[in-house]
N, C-alpha and C positions, 0 to 999 in steps of 0.2 A: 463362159467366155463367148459362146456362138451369140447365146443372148444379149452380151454389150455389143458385141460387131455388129447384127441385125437392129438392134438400139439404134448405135450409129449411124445407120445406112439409110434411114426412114428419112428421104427428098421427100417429105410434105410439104402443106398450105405454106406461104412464103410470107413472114409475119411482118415485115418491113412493109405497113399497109399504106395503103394511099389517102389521101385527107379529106377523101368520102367513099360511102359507100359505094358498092358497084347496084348499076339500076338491079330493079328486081322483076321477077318473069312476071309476064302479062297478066293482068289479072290481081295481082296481088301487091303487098307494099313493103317495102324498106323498114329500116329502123328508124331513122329520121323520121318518116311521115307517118306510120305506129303510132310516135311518143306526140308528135302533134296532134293526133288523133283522139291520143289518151287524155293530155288535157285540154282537150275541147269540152268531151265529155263525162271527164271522171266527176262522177257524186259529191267528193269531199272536197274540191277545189268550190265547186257549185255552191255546196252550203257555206262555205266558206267567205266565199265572196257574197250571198247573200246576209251572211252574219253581220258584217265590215261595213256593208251597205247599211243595214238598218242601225250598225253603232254611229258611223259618218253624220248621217243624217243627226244623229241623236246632238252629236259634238256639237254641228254646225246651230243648230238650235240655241247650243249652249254658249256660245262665242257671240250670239245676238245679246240686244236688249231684250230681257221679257218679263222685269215686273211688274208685275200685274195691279190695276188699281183698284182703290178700297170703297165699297161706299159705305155710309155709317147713317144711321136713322135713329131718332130716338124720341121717344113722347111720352110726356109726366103729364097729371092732374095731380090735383090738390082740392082744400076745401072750397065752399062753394063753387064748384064747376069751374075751378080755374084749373088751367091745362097749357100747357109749352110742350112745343117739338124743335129737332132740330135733323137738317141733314146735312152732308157733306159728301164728298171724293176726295182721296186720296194719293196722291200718285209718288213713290219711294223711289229713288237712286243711288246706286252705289257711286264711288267713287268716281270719275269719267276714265282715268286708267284703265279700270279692272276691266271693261271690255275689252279693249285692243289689247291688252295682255291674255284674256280669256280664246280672244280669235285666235292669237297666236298660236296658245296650248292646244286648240282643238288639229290646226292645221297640222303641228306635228305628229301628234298623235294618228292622222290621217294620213300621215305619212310614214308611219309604223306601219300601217295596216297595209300599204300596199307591198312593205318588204318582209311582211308574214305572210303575204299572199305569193308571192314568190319564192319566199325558203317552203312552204308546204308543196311548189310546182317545181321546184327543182328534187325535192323529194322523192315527189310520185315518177318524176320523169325518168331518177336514178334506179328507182323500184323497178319501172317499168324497160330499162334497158339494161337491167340486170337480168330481169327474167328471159329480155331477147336472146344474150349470152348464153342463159343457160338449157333455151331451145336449139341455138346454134351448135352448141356442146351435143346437145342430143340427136340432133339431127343428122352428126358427123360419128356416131357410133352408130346409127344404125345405119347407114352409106359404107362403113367399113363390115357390117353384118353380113349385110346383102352379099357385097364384094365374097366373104367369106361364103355363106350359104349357095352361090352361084358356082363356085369353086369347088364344093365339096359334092353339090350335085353331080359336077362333070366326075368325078370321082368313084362317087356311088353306082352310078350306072357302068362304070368300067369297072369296078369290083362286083358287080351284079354279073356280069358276063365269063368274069374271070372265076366268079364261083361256081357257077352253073358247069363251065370248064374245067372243075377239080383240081383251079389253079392257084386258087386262094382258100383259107378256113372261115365257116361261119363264121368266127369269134371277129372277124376281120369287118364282117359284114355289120355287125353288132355294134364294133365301136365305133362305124360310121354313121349309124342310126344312133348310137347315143348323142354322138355329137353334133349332128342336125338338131338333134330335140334339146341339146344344149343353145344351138343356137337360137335356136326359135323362141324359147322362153325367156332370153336375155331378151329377144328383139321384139318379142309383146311387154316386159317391163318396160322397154322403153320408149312404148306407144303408148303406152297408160302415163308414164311421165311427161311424154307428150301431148297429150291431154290435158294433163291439170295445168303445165305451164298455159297452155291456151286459154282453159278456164280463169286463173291469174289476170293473166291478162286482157282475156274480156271482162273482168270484173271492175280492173279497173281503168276500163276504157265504157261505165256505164251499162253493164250487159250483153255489148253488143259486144260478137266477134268479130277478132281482126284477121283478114286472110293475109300473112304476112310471109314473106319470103327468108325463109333461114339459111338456104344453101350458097347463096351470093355474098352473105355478107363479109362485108373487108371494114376493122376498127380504124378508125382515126390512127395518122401516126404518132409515135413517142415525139415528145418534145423537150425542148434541156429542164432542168430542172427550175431554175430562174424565173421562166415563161408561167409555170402552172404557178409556182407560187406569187406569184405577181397576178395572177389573173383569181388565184382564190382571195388573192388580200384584196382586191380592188370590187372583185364581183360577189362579195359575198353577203345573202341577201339575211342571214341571219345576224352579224356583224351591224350590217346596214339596219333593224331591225332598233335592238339595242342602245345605240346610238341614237336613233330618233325617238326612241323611249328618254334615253336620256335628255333630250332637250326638250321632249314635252313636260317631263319631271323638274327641269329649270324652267321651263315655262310654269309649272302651277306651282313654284317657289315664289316665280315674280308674280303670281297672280295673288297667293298668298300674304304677301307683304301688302299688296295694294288694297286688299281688303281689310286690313288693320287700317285702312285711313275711314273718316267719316261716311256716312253715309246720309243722305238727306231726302227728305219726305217735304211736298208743298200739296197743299189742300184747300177746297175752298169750302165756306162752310155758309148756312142759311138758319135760321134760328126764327121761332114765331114764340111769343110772348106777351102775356097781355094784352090783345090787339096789335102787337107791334111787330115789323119784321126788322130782322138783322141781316145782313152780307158781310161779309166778312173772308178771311183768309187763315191758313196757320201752317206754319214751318217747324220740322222737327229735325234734330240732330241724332242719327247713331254711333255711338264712340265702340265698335268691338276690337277695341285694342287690345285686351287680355283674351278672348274667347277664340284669336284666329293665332296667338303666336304659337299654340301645337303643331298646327298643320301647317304651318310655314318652316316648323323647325322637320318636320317629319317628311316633307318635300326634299329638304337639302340634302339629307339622309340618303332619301333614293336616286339622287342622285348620282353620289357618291357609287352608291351600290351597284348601281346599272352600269359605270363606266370602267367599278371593275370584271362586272359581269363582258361585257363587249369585248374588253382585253382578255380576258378570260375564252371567250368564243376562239378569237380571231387566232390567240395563240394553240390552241388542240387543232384548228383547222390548219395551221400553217406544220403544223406535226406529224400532222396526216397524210399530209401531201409529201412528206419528207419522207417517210417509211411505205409509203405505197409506190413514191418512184424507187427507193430502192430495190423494191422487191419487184418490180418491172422491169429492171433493166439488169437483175439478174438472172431473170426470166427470157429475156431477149438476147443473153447470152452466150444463154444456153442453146436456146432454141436455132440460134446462129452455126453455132458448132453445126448441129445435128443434120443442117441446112447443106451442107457441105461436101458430102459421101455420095456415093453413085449412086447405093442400094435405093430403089422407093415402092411403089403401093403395087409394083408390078412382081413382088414377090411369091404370092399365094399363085401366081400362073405360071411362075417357074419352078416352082415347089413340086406343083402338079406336072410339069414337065418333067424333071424327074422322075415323077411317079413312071410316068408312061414309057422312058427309057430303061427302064428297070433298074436306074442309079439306084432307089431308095423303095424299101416297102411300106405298107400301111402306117405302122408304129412311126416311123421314121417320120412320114408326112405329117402326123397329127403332132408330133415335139417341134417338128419347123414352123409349122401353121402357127402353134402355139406362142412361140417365140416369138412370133410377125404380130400377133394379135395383142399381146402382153406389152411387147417395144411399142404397137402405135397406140393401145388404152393411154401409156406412159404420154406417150407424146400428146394426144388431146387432151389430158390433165391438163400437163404443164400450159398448153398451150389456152385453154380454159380459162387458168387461172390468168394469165400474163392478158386476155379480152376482157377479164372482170375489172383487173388493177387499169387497163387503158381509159372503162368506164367510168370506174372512182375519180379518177385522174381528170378526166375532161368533163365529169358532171362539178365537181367541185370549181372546176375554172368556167363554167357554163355563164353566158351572160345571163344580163340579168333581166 
């Protein structure tokens, strides 16, 4: 029962956050300019975009004219020293369609590539201000360690005195030092997890460390439910992705069709014969009417496929967004409640106030303490999880 009232009573961090971060101490940076930071520099955006760059190029090649022309040579003899040659060039053309349906295909497809360059930076960005979350998470247990540790110090030294005075038992002394060296070991694990989130995130900020500020941070507020999903349908760069897959996939249908039409070759030619010469010319016809209706029938195909692929994206993501707001605004519910009680972080100094009035002995302080430390673990859970769902929430509605 003590433990739900103390539960209750924890006036913490006040989660109705404002619609930016608060600045961050000198020296160091935000979340916001972190995750700009991150994709400036992250590796995989980098190759990425040099991938895209060299397929681009490849496309735009491909949306030109470039067949290429033929020459042809040729020289016979025969009996008595008689001998003919003949040469030519040849120059081939597809349809006049097929390019400006080729240029279109390439453009689209060029336009895929820049909203797979953006679902992969919206990605890292979600990675990357996840991990912030979960330094901030850590950085607020060991702020309540300290709080504790600082507290039990002033403790230690007054049962140091008190024992020296044959007014407390060793054993008194013992489980004060156990529970220092409790704390202390929870609060180097959570310097070593501080750590690697760092390393995380200089990893994927390029190597480089980011001196980032975790103690200021305030999430983005909730928003109705309407707004995120409206802003994942609208900005969603994997959706958008698909979609222009899709119409490069109708574009190389209509490219396909057009190259079942003729295709034509003109050439000019020169001929030596018996002392004689020739000029001349020659035009040739390709008919691949049977050799391209595969791939025009297996274009339509993917087309099909990708538009249920897109619908398929669009609706998990609109799903997502439905079961992460609920579980955020039953999280800010809660958190609301708890918001409400007088009791707050000033507890471990009136605990010890006690101590000092002789309300309460040794035993006594370390079940209160405990209780204070147990209700606010609870509360920067919940509250942990309710800055992760904010994240999800607003990386998903992220422009684009």
């Amino acid at each position: 029962m003590k433990k739900a009232i103390i539960l209750a009573g924890l006036a913490v961090l006040a989660f109705e956050a404002a619609n930016a971060e608060t600045p961050a101490a000198k020296g160091t940076v935000g979340r916001d300019a972190a995750v700009t930071m991150i994709l400036e520099n992250n590796p995989r955006l980098k190759a990425l975009a040099e991938n895209q760059k060299a397929e681009s190029t490849q496309l735009s090649v491909a949306g030109r004219f470039n067949n290429q022309p033929e020459v042809e040579f040729e020289h016979m003899w025969g009996k008595g020293g008689v001998t003919k040659w003949n040469a030519g060039v040849t120059q081939s053309f597809d349809w006049p369609g097929v390019y400006g349906r080729r240029r279109e295909e390439a453009q689209a497809r060029m336009g895929a590539f820049r909203y797979l360059y953006a679902a992969e930076a919206r990605s890292i960005a979600t990675e990357a201000m996840l991990l912030f979350d979960n330094a901030v998470y850590v950085q607020k247990q060991i702020a309540l360690l300290d709080k504790l540790i600082a507290n039990l110090k002033q403790l230690q030294e007054k049962v140091a005195v008190a024992h020296k005075g044959g007014q407390v038992t060793v054993l008194d002394v013992k489980k004060l030092d156990f529970e220092m060296y409790t704390y202390n070991a929870r609060r180097n694990d959570l310097l070593q997890e501080q750590d690697r989130l760092a390393g995380e995130l200089a990893a994927l900020n390029g190597g480089k460390t980011i001196d980032a500020d975790f103690s200021g941070f305030v999430p983005q507020a909730l928003q109705p439910l309407d707004e995120y999903l409206r802003l994942a349908r609208e900005n969603n760069p994997t959706v958008k992705a698909a979609e222009q897959n899709a119409e490069a996939a109708r574009m190389a249908a209509r490219t396909a069709d057009a190259e079942r039409k003729p295709g034509f070759a003109v050439g000019y030619r020169h001929a030596y014969e018996e002392q004689i010469h020739f000029n001349g010319f020659s035009v040739s016809v390709s008919l691949p009417v049977f050799t391209n209706k595969a791939a025009s029938l297996a274009a339509q195909t993917r087309v099909t496929a990708l538009g249920f692929e897109a619908e398929s994206v669009a609706g998990a993501e609109q799903a997502k967004v439905r079961a992460t707001y609920a579980d955020a605004t039953r999280r800010a519910a809660a958190l609301r409640e708890m918001s409400k009680v007088t009791l707050d972080e000033s507890y471990p100094r009136l605990v010890l106030m006690a101590y000092n009035g002789g309300q309460i002995n040794v035993i006594t302080y370390l079940q209160e303490i405990s209780y204070f430390e147990s209700a606010q673990a609870e509360y920067l859970a919940a509250e942990y999880s309710y800055y992760t769902d904010l994240t999800t929430l607003n990386a998903l509605a992220r422009p684009l």
